[in-house]
Every structure is written in C-alpha cells, then in structure tokens.
Short mmCIF file of the C-alpha atoms (twelve columns), coordinates in Angstrom:
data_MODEL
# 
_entry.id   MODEL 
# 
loop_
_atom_site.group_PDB 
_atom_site.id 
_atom_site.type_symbol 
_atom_site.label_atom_id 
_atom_site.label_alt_id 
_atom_site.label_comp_id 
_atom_site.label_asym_id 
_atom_site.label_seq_id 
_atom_site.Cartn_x 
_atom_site.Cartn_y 
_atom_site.Cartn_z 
_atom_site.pdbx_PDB_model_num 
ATOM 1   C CA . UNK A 1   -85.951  -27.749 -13.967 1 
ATOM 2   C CA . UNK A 2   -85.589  -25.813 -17.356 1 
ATOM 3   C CA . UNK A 3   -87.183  -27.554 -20.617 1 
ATOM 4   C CA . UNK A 4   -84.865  -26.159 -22.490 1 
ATOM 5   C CA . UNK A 5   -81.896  -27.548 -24.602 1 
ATOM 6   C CA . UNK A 6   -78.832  -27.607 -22.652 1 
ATOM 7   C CA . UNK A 7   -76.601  -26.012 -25.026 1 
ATOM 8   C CA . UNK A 8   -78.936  -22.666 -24.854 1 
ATOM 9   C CA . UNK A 9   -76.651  -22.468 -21.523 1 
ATOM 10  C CA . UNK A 10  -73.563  -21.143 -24.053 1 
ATOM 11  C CA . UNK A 11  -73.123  -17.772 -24.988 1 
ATOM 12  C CA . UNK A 12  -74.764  -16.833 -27.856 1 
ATOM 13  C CA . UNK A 13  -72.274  -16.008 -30.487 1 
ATOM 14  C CA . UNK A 14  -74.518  -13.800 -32.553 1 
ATOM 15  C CA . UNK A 15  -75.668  -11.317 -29.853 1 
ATOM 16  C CA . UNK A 16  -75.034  -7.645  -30.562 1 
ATOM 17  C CA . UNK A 17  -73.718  -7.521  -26.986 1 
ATOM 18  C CA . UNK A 18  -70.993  -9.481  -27.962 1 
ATOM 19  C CA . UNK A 19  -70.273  -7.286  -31.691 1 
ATOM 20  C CA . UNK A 20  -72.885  -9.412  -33.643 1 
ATOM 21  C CA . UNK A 21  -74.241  -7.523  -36.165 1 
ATOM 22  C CA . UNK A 22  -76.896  -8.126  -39.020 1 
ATOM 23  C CA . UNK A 23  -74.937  -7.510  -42.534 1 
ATOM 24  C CA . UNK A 24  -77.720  -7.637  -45.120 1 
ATOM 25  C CA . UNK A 25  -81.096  -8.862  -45.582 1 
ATOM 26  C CA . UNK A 26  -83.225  -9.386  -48.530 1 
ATOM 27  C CA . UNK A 27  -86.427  -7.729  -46.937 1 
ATOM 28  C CA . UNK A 28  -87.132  -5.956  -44.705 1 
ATOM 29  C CA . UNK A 29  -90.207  -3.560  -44.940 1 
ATOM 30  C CA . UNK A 30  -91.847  -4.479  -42.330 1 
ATOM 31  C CA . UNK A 31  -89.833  -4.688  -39.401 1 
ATOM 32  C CA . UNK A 32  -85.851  -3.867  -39.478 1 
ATOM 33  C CA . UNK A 33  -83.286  -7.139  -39.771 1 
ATOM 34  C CA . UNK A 34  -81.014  -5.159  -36.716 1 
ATOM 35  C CA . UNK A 35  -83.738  -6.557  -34.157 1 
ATOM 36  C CA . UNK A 36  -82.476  -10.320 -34.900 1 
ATOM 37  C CA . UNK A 37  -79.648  -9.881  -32.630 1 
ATOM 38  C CA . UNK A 38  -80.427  -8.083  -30.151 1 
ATOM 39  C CA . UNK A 39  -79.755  -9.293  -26.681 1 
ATOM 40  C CA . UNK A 40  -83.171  -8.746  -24.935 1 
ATOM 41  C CA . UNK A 41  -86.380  -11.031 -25.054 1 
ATOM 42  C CA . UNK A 42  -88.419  -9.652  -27.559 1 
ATOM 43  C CA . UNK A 43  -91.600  -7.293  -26.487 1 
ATOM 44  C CA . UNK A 44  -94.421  -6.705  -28.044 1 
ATOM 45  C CA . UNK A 45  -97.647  -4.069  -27.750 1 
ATOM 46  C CA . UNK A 46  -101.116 -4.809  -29.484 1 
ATOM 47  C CA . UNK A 47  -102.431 -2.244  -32.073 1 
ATOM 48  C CA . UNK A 48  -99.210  -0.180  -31.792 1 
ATOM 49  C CA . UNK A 49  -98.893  0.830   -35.683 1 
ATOM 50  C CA . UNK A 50  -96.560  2.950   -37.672 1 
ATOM 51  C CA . UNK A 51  -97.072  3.614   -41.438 1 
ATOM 52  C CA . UNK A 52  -96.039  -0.226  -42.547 1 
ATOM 53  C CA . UNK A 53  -98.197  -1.508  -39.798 1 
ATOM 54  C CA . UNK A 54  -97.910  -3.456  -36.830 1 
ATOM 55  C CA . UNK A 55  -94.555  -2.739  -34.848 1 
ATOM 56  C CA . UNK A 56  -92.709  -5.736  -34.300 1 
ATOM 57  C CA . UNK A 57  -89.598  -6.209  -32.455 1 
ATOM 58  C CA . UNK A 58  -88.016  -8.705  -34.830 1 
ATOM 59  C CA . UNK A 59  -87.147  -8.793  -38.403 1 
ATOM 60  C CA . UNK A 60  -90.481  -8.971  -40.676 1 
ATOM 61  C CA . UNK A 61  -90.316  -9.031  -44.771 1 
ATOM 62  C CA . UNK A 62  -93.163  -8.271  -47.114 1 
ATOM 63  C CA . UNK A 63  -95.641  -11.031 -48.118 1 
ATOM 64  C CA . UNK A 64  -94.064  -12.839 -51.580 1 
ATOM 65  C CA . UNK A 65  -96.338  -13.026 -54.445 1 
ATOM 66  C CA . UNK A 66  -94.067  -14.723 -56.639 1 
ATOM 67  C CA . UNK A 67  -91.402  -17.374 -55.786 1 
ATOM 68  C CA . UNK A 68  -88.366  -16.958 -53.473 1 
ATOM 69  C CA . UNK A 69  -87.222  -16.832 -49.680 1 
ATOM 70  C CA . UNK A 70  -85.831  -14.138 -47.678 1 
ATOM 71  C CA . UNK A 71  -82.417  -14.279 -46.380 1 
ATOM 72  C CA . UNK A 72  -80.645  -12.306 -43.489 1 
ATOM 73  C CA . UNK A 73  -76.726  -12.538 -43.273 1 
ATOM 74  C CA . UNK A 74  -75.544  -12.206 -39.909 1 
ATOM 75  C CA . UNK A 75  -71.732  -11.592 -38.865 1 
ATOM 76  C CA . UNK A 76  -70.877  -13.654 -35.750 1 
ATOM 77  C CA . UNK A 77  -69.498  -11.310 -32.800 1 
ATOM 78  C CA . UNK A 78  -67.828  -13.861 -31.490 1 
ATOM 79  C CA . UNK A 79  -66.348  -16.792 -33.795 1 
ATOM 80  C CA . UNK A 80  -66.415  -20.386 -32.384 1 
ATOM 81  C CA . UNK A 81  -67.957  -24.013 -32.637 1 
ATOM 82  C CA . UNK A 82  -72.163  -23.664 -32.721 1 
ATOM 83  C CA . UNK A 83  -74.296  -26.223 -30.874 1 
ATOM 84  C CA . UNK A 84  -77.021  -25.048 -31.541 1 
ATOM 85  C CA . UNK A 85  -79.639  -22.389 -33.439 1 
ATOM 86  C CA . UNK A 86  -83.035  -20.647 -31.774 1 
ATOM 87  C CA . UNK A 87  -84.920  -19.334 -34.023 1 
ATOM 88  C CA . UNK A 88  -87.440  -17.417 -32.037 1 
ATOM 89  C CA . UNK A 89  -91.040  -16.223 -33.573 1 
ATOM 90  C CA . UNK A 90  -92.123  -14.445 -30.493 1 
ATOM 91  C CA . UNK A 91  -95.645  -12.854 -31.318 1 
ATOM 92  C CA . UNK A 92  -95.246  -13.496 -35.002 1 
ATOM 93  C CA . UNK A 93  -99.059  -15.300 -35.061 1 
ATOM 94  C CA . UNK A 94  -100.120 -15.115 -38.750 1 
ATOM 95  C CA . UNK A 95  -97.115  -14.237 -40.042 1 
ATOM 96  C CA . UNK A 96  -94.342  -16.413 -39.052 1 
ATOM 97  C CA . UNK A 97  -92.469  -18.047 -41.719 1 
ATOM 98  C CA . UNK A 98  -93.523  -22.171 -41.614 1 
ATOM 99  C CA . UNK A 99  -90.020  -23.029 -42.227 1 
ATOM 100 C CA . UNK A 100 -86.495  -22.046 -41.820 1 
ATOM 101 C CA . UNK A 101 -82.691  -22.614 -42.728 1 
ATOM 102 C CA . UNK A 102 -79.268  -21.465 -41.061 1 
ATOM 103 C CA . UNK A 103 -75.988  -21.890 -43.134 1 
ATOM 104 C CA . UNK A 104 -72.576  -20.713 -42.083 1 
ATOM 105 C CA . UNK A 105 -69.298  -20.294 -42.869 1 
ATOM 106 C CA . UNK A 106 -65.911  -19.461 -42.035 1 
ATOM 107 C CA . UNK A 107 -63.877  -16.274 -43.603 1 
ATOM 108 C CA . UNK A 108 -61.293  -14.588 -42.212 1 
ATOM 109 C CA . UNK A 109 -61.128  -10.908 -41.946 1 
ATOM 110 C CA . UNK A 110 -63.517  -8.161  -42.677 1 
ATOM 111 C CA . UNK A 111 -65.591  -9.651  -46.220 1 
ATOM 112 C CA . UNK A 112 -68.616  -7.939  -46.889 1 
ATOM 113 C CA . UNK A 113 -72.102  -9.150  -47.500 1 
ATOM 114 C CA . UNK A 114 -71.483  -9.125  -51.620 1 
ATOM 115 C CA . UNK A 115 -68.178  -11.070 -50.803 1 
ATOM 116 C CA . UNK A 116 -69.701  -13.421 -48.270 1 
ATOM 117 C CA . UNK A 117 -72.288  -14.386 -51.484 1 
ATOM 118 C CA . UNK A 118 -69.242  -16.015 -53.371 1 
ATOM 119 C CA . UNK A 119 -68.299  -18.018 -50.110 1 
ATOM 120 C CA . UNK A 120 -68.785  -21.906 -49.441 1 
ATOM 121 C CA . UNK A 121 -71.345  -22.178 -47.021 1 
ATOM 122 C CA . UNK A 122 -72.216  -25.375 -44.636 1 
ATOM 123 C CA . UNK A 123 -75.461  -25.897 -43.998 1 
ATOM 124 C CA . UNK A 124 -76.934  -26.652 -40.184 1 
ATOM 125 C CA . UNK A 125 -80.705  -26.290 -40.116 1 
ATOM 126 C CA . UNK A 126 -81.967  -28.044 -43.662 1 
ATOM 127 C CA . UNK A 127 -85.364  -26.524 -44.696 1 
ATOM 128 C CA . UNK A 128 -86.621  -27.458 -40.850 1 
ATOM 129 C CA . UNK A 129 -90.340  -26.573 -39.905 1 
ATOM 130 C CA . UNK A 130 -91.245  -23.385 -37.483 1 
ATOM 131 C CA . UNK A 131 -93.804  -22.667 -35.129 1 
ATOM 132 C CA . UNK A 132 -95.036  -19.608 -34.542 1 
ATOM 133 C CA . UNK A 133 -94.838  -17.212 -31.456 1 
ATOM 134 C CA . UNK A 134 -92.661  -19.876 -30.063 1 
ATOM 135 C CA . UNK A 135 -88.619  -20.309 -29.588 1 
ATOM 136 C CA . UNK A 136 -88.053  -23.151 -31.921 1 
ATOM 137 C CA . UNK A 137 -84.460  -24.643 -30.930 1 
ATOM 138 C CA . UNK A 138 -82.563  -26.918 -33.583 1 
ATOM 139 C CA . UNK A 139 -79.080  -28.737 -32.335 1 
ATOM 140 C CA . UNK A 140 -75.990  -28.159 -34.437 1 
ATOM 141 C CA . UNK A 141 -73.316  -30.919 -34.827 1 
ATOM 142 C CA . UNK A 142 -70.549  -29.519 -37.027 1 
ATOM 143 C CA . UNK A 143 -67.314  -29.300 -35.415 1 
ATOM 144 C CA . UNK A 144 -65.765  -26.596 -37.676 1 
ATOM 145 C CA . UNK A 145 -65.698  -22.793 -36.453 1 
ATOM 146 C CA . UNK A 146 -67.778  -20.319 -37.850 1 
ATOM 147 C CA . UNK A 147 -67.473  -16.586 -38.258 1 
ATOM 148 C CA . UNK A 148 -71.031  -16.037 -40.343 1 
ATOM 149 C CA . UNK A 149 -74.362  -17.442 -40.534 1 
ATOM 150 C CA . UNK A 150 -77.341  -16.925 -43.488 1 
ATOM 151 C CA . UNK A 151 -81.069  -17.533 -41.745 1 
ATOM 152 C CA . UNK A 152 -83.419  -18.460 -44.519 1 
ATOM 153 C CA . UNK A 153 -87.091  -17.902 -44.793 1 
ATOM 154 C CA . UNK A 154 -89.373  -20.658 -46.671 1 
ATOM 155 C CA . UNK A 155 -90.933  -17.814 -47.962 1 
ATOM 156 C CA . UNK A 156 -91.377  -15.355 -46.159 1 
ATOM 157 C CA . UNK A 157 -92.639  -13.398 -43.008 1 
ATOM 158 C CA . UNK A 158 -91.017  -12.610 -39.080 1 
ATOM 159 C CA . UNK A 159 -88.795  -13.636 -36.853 1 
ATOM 160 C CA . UNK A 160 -87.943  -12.075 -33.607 1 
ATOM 161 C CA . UNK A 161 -84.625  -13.204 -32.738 1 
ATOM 162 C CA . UNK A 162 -81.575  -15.197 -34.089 1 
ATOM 163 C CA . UNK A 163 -79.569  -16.846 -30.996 1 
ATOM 164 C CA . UNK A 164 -76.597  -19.043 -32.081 1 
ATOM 165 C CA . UNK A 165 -75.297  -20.927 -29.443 1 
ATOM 166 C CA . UNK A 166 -71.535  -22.241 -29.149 1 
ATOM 167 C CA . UNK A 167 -67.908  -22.116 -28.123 1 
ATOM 168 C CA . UNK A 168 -65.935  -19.204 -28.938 1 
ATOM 169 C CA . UNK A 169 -62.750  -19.724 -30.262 1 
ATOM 170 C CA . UNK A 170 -60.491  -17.171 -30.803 1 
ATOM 171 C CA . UNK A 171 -57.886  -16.668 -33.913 1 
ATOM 172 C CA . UNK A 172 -54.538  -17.348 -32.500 1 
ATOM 173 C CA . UNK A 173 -52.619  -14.512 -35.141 1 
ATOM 174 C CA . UNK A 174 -55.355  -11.859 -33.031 1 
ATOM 175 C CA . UNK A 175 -54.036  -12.679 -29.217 1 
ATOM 176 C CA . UNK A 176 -50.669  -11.740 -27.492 1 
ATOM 177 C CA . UNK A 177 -50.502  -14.597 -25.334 1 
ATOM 178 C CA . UNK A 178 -47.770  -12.789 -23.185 1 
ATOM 179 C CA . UNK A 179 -50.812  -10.057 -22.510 1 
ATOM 180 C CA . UNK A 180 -54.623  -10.831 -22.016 1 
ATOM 181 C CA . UNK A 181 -57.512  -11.481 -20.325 1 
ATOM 182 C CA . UNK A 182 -57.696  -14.843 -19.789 1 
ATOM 183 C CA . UNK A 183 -61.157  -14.998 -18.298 1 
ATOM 184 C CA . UNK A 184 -62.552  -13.260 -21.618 1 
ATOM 185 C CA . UNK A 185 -65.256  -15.387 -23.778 1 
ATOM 186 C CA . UNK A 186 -64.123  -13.853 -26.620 1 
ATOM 187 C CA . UNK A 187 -60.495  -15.632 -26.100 1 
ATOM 188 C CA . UNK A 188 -61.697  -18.789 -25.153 1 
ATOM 189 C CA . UNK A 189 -62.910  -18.725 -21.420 1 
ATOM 190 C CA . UNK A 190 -65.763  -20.345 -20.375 1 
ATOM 191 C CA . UNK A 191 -67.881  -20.404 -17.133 1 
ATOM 192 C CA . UNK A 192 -67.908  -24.211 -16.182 1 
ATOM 193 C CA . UNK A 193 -70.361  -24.338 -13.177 1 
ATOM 194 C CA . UNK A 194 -71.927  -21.382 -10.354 1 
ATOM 195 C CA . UNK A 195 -74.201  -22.017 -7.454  1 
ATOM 196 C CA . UNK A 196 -76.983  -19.712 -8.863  1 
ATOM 197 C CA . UNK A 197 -78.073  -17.892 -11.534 1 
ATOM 198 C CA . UNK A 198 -81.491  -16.719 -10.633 1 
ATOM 199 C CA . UNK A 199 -81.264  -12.967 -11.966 1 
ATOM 200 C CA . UNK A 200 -78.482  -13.805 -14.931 1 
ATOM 201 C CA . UNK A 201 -75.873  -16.008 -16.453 1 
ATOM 202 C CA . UNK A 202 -72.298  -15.854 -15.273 1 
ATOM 203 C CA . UNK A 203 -71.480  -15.805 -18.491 1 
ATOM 204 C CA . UNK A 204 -71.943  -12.100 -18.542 1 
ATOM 205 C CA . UNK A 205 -69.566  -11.680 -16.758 1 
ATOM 206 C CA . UNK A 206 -66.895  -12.670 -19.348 1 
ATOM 207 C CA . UNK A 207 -68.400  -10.388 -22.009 1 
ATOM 208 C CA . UNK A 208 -66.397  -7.519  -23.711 1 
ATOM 209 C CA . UNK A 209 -66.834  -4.062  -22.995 1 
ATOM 210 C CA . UNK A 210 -68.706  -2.291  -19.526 1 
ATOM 211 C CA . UNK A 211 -72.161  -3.731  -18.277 1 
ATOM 212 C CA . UNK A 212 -74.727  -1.029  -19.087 1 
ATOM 213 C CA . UNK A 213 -76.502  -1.816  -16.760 1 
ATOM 214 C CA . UNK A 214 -77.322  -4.146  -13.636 1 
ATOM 215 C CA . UNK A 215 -78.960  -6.766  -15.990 1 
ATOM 216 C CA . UNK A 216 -75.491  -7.496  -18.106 1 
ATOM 217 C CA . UNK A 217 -73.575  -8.893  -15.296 1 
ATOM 218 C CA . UNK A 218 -74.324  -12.045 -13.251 1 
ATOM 219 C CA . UNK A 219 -76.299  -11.696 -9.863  1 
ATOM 220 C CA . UNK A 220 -78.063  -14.698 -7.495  1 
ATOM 221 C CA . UNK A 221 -81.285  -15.043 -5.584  1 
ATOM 222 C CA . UNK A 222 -80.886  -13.330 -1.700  1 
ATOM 223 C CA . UNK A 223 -79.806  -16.816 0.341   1 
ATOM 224 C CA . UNK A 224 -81.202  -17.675 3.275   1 
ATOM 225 C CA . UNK A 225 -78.694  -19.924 4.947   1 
ATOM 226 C CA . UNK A 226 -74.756  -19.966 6.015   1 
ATOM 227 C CA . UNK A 227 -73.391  -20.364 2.585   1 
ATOM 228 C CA . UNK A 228 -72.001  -18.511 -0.229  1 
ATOM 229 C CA . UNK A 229 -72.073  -18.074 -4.156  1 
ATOM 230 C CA . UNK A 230 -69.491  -19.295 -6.635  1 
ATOM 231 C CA . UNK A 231 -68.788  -19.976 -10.258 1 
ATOM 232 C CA . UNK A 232 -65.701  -21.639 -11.591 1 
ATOM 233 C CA . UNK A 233 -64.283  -20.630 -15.016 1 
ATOM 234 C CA . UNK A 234 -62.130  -22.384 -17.436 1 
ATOM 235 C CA . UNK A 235 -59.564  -20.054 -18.840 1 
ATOM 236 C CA . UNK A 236 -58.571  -19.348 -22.230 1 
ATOM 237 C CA . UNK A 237 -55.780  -21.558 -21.638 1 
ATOM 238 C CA . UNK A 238 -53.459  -22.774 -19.231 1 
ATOM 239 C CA . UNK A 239 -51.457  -19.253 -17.662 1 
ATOM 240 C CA . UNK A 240 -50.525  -17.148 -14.831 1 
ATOM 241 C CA . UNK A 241 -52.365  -14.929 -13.675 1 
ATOM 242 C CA . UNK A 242 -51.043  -11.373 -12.944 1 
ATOM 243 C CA . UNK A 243 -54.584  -8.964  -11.704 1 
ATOM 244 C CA . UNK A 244 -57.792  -9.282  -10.976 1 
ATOM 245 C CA . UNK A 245 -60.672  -7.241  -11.667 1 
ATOM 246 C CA . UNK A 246 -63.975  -7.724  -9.749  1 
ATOM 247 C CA . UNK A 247 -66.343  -5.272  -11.301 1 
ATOM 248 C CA . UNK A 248 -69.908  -4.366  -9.383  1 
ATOM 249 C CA . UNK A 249 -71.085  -1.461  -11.534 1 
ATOM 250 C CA . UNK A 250 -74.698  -1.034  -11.203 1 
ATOM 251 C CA . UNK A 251 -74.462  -3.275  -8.704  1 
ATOM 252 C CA . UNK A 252 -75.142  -0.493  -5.555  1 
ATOM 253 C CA . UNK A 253 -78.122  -2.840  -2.974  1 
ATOM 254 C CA . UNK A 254 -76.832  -6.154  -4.147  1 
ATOM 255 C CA . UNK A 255 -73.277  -6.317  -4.417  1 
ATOM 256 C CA . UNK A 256 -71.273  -9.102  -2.680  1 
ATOM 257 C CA . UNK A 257 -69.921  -7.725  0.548   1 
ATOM 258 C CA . UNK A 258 -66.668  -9.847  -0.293  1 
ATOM 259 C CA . UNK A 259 -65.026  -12.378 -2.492  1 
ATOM 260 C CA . UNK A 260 -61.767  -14.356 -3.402  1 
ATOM 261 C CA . UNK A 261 -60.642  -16.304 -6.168  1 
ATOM 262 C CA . UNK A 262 -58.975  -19.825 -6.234  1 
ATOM 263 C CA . UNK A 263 -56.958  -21.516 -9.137  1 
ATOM 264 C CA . UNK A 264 -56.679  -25.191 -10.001 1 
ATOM 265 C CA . UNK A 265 -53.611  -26.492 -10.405 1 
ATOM 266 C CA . UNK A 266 -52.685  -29.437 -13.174 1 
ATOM 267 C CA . UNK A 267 -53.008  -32.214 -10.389 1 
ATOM 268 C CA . UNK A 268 -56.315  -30.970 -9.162  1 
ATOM 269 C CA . UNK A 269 -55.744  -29.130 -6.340  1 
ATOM 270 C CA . UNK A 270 -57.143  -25.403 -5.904  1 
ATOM 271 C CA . UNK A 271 -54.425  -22.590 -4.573  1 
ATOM 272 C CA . UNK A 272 -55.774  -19.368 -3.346  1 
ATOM 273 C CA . UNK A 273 -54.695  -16.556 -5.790  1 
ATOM 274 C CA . UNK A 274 -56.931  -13.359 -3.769  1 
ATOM 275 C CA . UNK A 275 -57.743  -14.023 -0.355  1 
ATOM 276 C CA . UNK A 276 -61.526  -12.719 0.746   1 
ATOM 277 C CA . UNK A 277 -61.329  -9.160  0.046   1 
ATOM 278 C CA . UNK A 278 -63.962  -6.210  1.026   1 
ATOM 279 C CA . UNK A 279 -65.504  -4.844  -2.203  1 
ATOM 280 C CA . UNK A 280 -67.635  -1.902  -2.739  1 
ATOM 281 C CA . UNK A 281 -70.912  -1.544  -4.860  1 
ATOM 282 C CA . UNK A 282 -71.096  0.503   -7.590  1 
ATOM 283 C CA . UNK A 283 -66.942  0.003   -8.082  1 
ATOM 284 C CA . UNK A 284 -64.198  -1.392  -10.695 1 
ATOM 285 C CA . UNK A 285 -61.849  -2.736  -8.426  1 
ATOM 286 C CA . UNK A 286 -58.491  -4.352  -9.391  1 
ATOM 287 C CA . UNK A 287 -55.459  -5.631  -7.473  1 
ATOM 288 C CA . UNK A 288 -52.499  -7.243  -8.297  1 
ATOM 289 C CA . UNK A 289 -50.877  -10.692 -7.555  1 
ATOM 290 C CA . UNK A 290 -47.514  -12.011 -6.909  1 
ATOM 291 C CA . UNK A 291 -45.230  -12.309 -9.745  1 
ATOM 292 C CA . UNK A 292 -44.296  -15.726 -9.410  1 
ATOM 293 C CA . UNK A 293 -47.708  -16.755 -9.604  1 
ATOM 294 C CA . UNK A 294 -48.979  -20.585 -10.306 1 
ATOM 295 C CA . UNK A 295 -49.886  -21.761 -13.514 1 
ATOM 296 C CA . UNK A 296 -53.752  -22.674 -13.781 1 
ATOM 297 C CA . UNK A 297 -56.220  -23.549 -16.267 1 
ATOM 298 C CA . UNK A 298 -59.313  -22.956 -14.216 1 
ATOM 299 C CA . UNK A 299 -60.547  -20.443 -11.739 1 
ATOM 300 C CA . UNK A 300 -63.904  -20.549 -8.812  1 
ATOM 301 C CA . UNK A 301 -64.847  -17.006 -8.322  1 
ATOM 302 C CA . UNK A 302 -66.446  -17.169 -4.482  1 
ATOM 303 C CA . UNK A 303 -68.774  -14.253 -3.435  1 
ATOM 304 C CA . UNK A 304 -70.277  -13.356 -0.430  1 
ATOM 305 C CA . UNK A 305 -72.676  -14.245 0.611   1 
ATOM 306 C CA . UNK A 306 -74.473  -13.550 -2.499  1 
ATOM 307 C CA . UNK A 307 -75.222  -10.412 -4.967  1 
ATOM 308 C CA . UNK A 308 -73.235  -10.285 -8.094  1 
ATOM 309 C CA . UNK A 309 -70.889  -8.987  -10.318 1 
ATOM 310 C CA . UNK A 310 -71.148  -6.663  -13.469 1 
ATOM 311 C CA . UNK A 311 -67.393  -8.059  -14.755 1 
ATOM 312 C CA . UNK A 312 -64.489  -10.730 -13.784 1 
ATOM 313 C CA . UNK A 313 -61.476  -10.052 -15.546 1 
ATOM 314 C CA . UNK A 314 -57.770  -12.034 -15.129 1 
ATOM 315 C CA . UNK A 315 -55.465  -10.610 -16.877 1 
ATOM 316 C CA . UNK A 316 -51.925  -12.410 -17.182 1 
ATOM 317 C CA . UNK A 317 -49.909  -14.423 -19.637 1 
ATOM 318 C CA . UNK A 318 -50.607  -17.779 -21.603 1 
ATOM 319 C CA . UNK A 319 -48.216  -20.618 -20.438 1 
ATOM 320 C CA . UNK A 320 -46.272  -22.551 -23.621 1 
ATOM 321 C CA . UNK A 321 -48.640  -25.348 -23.121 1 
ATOM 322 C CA . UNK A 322 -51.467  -22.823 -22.773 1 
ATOM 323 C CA . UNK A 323 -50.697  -21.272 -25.681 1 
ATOM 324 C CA . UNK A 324 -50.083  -24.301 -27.856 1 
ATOM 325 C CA . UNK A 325 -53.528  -25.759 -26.339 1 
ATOM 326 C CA . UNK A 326 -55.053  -22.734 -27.740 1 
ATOM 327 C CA . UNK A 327 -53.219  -22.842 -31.467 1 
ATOM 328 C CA . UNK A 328 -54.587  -26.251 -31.581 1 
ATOM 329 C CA . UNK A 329 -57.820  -25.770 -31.279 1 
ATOM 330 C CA . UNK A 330 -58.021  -23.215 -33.623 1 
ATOM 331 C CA . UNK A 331 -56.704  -25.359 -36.548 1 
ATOM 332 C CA . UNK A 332 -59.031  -28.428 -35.253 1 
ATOM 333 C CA . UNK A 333 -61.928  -26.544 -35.795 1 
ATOM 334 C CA . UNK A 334 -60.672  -24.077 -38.728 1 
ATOM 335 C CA . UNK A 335 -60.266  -27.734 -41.158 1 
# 
C-alpha cells in the first residue's frame, strides 16, 4: 500500500511530456530551471562537477546575499483543476530551499512571462516549509482552472522537480466536438480504475503525441493465474465512438496477445464496441466501428492476459449532452 497522497494518482499537468514547459526563472546558475518538469525521477552522481559545480538534475539558483526569493514560472501543458503540488528536493542536502510557494493563474492564449507578471495570481501553497532530498506533497483545494503556476523559493537554493497534479480540462472554443479523440487527457478523459499498474500508469496511455519508448505507455506485472488486465476510462464526454486505436510500440516481449473494448451505456450496462481482437507487438493498429454506434460516457479497455499498451485512442463525435457536459465544466471552473 502506497504512502503517498492519493491525488499524486492524476496526471501531472506540468510535465514536459504533456507540453509543460518552464517560461522564466529568476536564477538559475547553478542548475538549469528546464529540469523542473521533466517527466523522469530525478538522478543524481556524487562528485560529478562542471565549471559551476555539482551537477544537479533539478533547478538550483545562486546563494542570496542580500534579500529576495527566486521564482520559476511554469506554463501548464495541460490546463485543468490542481489537487495537488510536489515539490520534490531529491538530493538537494545542504542546499534545498527551507520553504516554498506555488501561485497560479488562469490566461488564455499564448502571454509571455513579462505579461504573465501583470496577471492576478491565486495562491495554493502559502510560504509552506520543505524538507530536503525528500518529495514534499501539499494538497490544493481551489476549484478554478489553471493554465500557469509561479514556484517560489524562501530564499533560495534547488529543487528537482515541480509535479502539479489535477484534472485537465480542456477550452471548449479549441475542440470540434463532431471530430476527436475522446479518450485524450488533454480533452478531458480520464482513466477511472485498471487491474495493475506495476511497470506504469494507464494514464500514459491517454497522453499526446507517440510513446518514445516502452516506459511512456502503461504495462502490468506477468500474471500467474486465469485472468486478465483492464482499465476503464471516462471519456471526454458523453459520444459515439467511430475507431479505435490500440497502440503497442515498443511493446515487442510484452504486448497483450489480445484485447477488446466495452462501453457503458447511461443505465449502466456495458455493450461490446471491439470484440477480442489479435494484436501484434511493436504495431499501431486501428479499426473501425459501426456507424450507428451507442452513445457512452465510459470505456474498460480488457487485455490479454497481460502486457501493455504504448497508446488507446477513440476517436468519434461528442453527443449534444456530451458536448454541453463539457462547455459546462469549463465555465464552472473558468469563474
């Protein structure tokens, strides 16, 4: 059983695998301000120096000898509703900073990091201590969506990683609801539940772009016993779906030999939308379904009997009440 905070289970909404990307930062001499979002646990090697010092894989700014903080601005990749911050120190012994602050706020478009200094900015960690070399977690309650965040530094000194956990939620005005993927995080999906995530979350699944690499898809532990692997998804909104796209890319010893997909229908009950299907490792494969299709809200992805996938994508066409669902929660969380 995992110690840590159950919201840590959301996607983070600052990763650079998702489009985060670090704007500005005050500091930065000794270790750059890009490391703060990258996806990967932070590493480390003793007595490894370059000409400013120790390397660190993190963001690390000069020791203050007059009064001030560092600040690094961060542009969300994925705007939603955060739960919660992790502000992680990893290695940073001597020279963490003892306390920390994370504001956000909410502008639409393309501002840049001068603009974003003129902007009205919420705050969700107040002035909170840190320890070092440690992954120090702080829940969020705001229910507004957020497109930026500012982490502070009481003074001074480095931190590994930024990881801002949420709910994406997508801008209405920057969908075609008659064309999308609605199994995408970055228009609303979410994974709800899987049997096993022993390698990865399923929630890599969902993310934009092609998986690099095995590691940014979802794969389970080797079972031992009759059953299968699943996760269920809740779609950007209530639709039909028109293909499927089950992607094992890198996936070549430990791809599922098979899988089918189910949808849930308004009064509970789960239709089959693929039937078990062969799939091959190492292969984006996508079929179509019938055109008069069901309307669901929610998807279970069964594989089997195990492996993973690097990508699930549904594409298909936002229902009126899907799309209206969708519009709504926007402007709830946009007030």
């Amino acid at each position: 059983m995992s110690d840590r905070p159950e919201w840590t289970a959301q996607p983070d909404l600052a990763s650079r695998l998702f489009g985060g990307t670090v704007m500005w930062a005050s500091d930065e001499l000794f270790a750059e301000k890009e490391n703060l979002v990258n996806p990967w646990r932070p590493a480390h090697r003793a007595e490894t120096f370059g000409p400013k010092g120790q390397v660190y894989d993190g963001w690390e700014t000069r020791r203050h000898r007059e009064p001030g903080d560092d600040h690094a601005l961060v542009r969300l990749g994925l705007g939603g509703v955060v739960s919660g911050v992790v502000v992680d120190t990893a290695f940073f012994k001597g020279n963490y900073p003892p306390f920390v602050s994370v504001a956000a706020t909410s502008v639409p478009g393309y501002p840049s990091a001068a603009e974003l200094q003129e902007a009205d900015w919420d705050v969700l960690v107040d002035h909170e201590p840190a320890v070092g070399d440690s992954e120090n977690f702080y829940k969020v309650t705001s229910p507004r969506r957020y497109t930026h965040v500012r982490l502070t530094q009481h003074p001074d000194g480095g931190v590994a990683r930024l990881r801002v956990h949420g709910s994406p939620v997508p801008d209405p005005a920057l969908l075609d609801p008659r064309s999308l993927d609605l199994a995408a995080l970055e228009n609303g999906a979410v994974v709800t539940g899987c049997s096993d995530m022993f390698y990865s979350s399923p929630n890599n699944m969902l993310s934009p772009g092609l998986a690099a690499h095995q590691a940014e898809g979802w794969e389970t532990a080797r079972r031992r016993d009759d059953g299968n692997d699943w996760a269920t998804v809740s779609l950007a909104g209530a639709g039909v779906i028109r293909f499927v796209e089950l992607d094992t890319s890198n996936l070549k010893g430990n791809a599922p030999g098979w899988a089918s997909v189910s949808g849930r229908l308004d009064e509970g009950e789960w239709v089959e939308l693929l039937p078990r299907t062969r799939l091959q490792p190492d292969t984006r494969h996508r079929f179509a379904l019938a055109d008069d299709g069901p309307e669901v809200t929610e998807i279970r992805l069964d594989i089997y009997p195990d492996g993973g996938l690097a990508r699930l994508r549904l594409f298909g066409e936002l229902s009126k009440r899907g799309r209206e669902a969708l519009t709504a929660r926007f402007a709830e969380t946009s007030d």
